[in-house]
C-alpha positions in Angstrom: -48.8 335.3 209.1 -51.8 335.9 209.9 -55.3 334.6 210.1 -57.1 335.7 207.3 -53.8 334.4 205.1 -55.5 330.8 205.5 -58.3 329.5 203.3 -61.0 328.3 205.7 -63.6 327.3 203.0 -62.3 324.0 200.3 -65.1 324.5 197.8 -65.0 328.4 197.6 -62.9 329.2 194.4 -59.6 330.1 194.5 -58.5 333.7 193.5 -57.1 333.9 189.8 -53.8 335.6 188.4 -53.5 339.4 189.0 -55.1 341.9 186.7 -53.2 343.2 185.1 -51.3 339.6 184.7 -48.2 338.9 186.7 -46.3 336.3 187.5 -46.5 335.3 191.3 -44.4 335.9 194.0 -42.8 333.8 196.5 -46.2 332.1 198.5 -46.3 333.5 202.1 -44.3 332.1 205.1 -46.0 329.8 207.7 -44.6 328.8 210.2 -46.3 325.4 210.5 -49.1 323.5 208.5 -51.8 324.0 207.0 -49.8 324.8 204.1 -50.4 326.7 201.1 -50.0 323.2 199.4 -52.5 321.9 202.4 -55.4 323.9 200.9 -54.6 323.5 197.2 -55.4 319.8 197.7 -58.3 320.2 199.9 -59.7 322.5 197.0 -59.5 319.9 194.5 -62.1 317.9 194.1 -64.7 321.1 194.0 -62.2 322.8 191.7 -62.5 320.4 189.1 -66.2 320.7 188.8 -65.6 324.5 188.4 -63.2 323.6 185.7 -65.7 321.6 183.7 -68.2 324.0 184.2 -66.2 326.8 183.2 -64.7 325.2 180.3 -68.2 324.0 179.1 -69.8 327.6 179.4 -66.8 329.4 177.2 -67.0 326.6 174.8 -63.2 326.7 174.8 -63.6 322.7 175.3 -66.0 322.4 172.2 -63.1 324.2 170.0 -60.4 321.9 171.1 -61.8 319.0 170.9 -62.8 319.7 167.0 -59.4 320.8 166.1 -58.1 317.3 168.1 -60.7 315.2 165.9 -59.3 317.2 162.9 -55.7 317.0 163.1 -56.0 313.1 164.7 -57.3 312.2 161.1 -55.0 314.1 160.0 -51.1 313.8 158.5 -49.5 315.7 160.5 -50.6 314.6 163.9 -50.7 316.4 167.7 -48.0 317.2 170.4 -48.4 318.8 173.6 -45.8 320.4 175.5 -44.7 321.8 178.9 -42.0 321.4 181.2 -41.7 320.6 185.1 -45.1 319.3 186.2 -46.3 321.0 183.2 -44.7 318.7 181.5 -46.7 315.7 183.2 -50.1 317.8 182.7 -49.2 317.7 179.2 -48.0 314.1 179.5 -51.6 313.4 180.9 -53.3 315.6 178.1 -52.1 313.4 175.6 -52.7 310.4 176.7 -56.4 311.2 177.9 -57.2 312.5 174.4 -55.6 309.4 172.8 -58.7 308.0 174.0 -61.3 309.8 171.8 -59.1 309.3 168.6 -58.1 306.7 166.0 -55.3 303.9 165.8 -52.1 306.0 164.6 -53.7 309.5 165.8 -52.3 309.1 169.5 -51.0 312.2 170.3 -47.2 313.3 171.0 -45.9 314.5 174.5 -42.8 316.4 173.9 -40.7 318.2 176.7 -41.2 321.7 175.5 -37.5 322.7 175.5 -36.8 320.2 173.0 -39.8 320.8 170.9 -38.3 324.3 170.3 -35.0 323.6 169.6 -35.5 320.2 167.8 -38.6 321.5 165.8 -40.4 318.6 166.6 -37.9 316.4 165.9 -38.7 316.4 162.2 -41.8 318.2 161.0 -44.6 320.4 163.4 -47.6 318.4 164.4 -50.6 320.0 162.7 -51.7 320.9 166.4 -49.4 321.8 169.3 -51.2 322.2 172.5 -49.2 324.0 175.2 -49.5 323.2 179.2 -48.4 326.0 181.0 -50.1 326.8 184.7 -49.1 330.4 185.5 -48.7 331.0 181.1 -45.2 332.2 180.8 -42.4 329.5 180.8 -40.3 330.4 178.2 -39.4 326.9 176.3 -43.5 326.5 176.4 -43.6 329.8 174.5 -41.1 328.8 172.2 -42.4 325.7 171.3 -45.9 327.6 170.5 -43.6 330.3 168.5 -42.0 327.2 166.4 -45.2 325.5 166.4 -47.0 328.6 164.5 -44.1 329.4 162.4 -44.7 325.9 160.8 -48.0 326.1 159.8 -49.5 324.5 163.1 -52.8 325.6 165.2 -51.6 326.4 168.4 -53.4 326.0 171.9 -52.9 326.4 175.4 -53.9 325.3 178.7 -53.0 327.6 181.3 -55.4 329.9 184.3 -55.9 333.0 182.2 -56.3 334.3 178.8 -54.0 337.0 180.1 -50.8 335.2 180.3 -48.1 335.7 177.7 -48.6 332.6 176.6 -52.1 332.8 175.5 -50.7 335.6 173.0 -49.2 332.6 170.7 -52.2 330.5 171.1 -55.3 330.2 168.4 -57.3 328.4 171.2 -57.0 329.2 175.0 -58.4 327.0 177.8 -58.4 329.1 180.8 -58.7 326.9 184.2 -59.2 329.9 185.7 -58.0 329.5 189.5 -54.3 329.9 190.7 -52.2 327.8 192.8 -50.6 329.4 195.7 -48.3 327.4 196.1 -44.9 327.0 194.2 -44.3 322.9 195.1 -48.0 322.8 192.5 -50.9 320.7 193.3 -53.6 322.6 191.3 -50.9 323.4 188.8 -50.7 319.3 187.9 -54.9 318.6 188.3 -56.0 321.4 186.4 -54.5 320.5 182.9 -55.9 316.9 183.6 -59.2 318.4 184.5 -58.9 320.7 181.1 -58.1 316.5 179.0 -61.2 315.3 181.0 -63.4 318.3 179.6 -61.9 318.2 175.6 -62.3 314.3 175.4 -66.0 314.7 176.7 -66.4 315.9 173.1 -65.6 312.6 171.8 -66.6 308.9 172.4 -66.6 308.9 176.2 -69.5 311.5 176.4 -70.1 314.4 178.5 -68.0 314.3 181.7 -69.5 313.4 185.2 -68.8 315.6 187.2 -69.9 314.4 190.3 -67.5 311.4 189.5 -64.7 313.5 188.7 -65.3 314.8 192.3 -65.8 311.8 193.7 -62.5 310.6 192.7 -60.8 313.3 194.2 -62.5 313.3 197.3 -61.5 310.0 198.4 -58.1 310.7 198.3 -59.3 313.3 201.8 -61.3 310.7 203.2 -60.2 310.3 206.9 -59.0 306.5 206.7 -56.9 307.4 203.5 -55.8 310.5 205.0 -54.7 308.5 207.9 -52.9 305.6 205.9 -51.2 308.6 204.0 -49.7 309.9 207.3 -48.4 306.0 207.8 -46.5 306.0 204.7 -45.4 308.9 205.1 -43.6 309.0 208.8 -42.0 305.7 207.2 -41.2 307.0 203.7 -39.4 310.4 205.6 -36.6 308.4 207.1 -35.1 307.2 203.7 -32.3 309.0 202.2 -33.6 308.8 198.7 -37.1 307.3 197.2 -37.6 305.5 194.1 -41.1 306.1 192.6 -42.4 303.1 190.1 -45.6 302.7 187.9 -46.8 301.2 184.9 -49.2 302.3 181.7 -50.8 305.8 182.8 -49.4 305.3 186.1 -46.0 306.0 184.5 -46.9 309.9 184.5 -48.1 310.4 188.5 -45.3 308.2 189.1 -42.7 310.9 187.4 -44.9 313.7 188.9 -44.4 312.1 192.5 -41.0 311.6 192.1 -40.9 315.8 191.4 -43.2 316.6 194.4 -41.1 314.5 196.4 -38.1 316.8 195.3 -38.8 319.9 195.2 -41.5 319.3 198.5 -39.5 317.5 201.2 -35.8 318.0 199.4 -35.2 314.1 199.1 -33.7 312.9 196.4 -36.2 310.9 193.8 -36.0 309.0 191.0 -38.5 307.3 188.6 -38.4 303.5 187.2 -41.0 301.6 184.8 -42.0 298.6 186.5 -39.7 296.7 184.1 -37.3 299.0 184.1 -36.6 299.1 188.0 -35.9 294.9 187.4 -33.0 295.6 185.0 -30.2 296.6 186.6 -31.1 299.4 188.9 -32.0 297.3 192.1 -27.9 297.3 192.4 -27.9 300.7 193.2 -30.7 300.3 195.9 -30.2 299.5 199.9 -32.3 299.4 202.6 -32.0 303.4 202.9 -33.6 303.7 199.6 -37.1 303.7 199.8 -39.9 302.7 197.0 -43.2 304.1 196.4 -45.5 302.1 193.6 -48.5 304.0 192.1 -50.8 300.9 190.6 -54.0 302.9 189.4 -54.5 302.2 185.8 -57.5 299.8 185.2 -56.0 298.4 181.5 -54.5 294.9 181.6 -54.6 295.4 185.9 -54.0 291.4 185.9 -50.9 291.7 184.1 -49.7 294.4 185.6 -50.0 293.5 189.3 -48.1 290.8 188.5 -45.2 292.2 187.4 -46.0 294.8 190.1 -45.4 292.0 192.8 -42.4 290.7 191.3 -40.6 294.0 191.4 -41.9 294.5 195.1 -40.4 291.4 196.4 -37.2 292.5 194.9 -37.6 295.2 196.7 -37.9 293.6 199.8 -35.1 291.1 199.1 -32.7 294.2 199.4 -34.3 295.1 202.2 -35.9 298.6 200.8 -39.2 299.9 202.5 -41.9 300.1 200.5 -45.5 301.7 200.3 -48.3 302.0 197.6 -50.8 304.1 196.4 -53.2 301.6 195.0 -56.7 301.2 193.7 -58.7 298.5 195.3 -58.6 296.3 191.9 -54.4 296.2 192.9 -55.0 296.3 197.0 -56.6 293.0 196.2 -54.1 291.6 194.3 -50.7 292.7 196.1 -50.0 291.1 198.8 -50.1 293.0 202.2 -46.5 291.8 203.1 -45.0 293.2 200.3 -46.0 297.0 200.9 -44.6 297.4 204.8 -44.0 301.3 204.7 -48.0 301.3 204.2 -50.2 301.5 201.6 -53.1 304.0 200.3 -56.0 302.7 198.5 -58.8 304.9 196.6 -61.4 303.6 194.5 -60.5 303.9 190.8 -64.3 303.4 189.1 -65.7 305.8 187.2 -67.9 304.6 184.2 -68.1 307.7 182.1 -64.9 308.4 181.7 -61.6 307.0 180.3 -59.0 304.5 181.7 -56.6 306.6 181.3 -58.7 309.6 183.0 -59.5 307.4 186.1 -56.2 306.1 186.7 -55.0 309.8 186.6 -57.5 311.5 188.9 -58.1 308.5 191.4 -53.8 309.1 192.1 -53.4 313.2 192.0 -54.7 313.5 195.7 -52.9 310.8 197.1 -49.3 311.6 195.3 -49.8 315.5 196.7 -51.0 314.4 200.3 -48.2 311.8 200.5 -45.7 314.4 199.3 -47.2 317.0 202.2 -47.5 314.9 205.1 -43.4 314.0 204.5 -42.7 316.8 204.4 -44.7 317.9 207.2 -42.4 314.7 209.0 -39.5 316.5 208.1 -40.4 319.5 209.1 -40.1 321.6 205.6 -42.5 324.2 204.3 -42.9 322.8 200.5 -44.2 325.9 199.3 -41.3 327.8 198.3 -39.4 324.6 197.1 -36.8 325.4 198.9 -36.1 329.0 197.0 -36.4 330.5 200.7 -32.6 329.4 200.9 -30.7 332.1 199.1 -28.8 329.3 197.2 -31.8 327.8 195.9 -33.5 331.1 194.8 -29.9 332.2 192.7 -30.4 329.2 191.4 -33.5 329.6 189.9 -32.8 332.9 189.0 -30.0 332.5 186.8 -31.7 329.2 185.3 -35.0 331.2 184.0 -32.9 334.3 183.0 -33.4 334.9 178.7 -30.3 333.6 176.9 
């Protein structure tokens, strides 16, 4: 490695895909952090004001959000699709353009490999938006190929017109910027970013920027940077982790359980809330640890209550546990019942959606969290784990056509 390999500016942009497009390569070996994934994080919060921006100026936003307000009204209805954190990009598309449209027009998330071969489990949406970062995952593709075969406008959301993808696609939202790393940070936000942008077409009003930004930044504000690094040297000693969230929060909460995965190799699951009280506290022990993510500002009252029900059965086994939190939840869970640590962010932003604030105020924190245990384990996360030879067959035989 050298020098100029690291990224010594956070708000200069980040490079795109290569012209002409490819798919990346394995990220560059370090032999300690910062991280590839390090500086994807730190880039965030002035990437997504780029995004906006950019998606604004191309009026690639303006034509989405039209063709969401049509086909909401509409029969036939809207899906988006993607798989991996794709998938939970596409999980957070819909639900933050669910906002902006009408009882009954909420829109599907699908997992794109069964989109394709189900055919939307009975008739194709009228829209199918795609979430693809890089713009070349097959069952994405596929789903766009069945989605257009049906009759359906096709879009995508993905960091360059120039992907494969965007081929299949009547609408294209190009982010623009590429993660470098392949455990993605940038990969998750910028589909989020791209929701934000669409559903500033509809009731919520234009996007603020600045409190887009400001969300993002307080996940790298020193104090939460240095609760993050608390959680995490407890949460790296546990033999598997158990990731749990309610409402929106049910979408970081699966793409923590992924980063934790595929970033620090321990095994991850995730639970509703609910869920984790009905029967799966059996398979729990005091090496299993739990991570809640309580963000989402819709019915908070009822939800930290069940939130502190399921943390003192937690405890009752004996499992450490640790929170990401907004300060609306910090103030109503207890202190004793998160003793792995907790991180708390402010959640508050007016002009945009619950759904939206819930969503950005946890992206940092879930990354950071995810790098600093693995940074406690002493694992690279940027390769997830495809520098072992088994690992990288693996994948390679996995993504091969067939």
């Amino acid at each position: 490695m050298t020098t100029d390999d690291r990224r010594l500016d956070p708000d200069a942009p980040l490079a795109g895909p290569p012209d002409p497009w490819a798919e990346t390569d394995m990220p560059t070996a370090r032999e300690g952090p910062p991280w590839h994934m390090t500086e994807m994080i730190e880039a965030e919060p002035a990437l997504a004001v780029r995004i906006l921006e950019r998606l604004a100026a191309d009026g690639s936003a303006a034509r989405l959000a039209a063709a969401v307000q049509a086909q909401g009204a509409g029969d036939r209805g809207i899906a988006v699709v993607g798989c991996g954190t794709s998938e939970h990009g596409a999980r957070a598309v819909a639900e933050i353009l669910a906002g902006g449209l009408p009882d009954g027009g909420r829109p599907r998330s699908i997992q794109a490999f069964e989109a394709a071969v189900d055919a939307f489990e009975a008739a194709v949406p009228g829209l199918v938006i795609g979430v693809s970062h890089e713009g070349a995952t097959r069952a994405t593709m596929l789903a766009l190929e069945t989605a257009r075969a049906g009759g359906a406008t096709a879009a995508l959301i993905t960091v360059s017109g120039r992907a494969p993808a965007a081929a299949l696609a009547d609408i294209v939202l190009e982010t623009g910027e590429l993660d470098r790393s392949w455990c993605h940070t940038v990969g998750y936000l910028s589909p989020i970013v791209a929701a934000v942008a669409v559903a500033g077409h509809g009731p919520h009003g234009v996007p603020d920027a600045a409190q887009v930004r400001g969300l993002l930044a307080a996940g790298l504000e020193p104090g939460v940077v240095a609760a993050t690094e608390r959680a995490a040297a407890a949460l790296a000693q546990a033999e598997r982790i158990v990731v749990i969230g309610s409402g929106t929060d049910r979408i970081a909460a699966r793409e923590l359980t992924l980063k934790i995965e595929e970033g620090t190799h321990i095994p991850a699951a995730f639970r509703d809330v609910e869920t984790l009280l009905h029967g799966h506290l059996a398979g729990m022990d005091a090496a299993t640890a739990v991570v809640a993510i309580a963000a989402e500002p819709r019915e908070s009252a009822g939800r930290a209550g069940r939130l502190r029900q399921a943390l003192q059965g937690a405890a009752a086994i004996g499992s450490p546990v640790a929170a990401i939190l907004t300060s609306a939840y910090d103030d109503a869970i207890p202190g004793d019942l998160t003793p792995a640590g907790r991180v708390v962010v402010p959640g508050d932003a007016a002009s945009l959606g619950g759904s939206a604030q819930a969503l950005l105020a946890s992206a940092v924190p879930l990354q950071l969290l995810t790098e600093r245990i693995a940074r406690e384990r002493g694992v690279n996360p940027d390769p997830i784990r495809r520098d072992d030879a088994r690992y990288l067959r693996a994948a390679e035989v996995s993504s091969s056509a067939g």
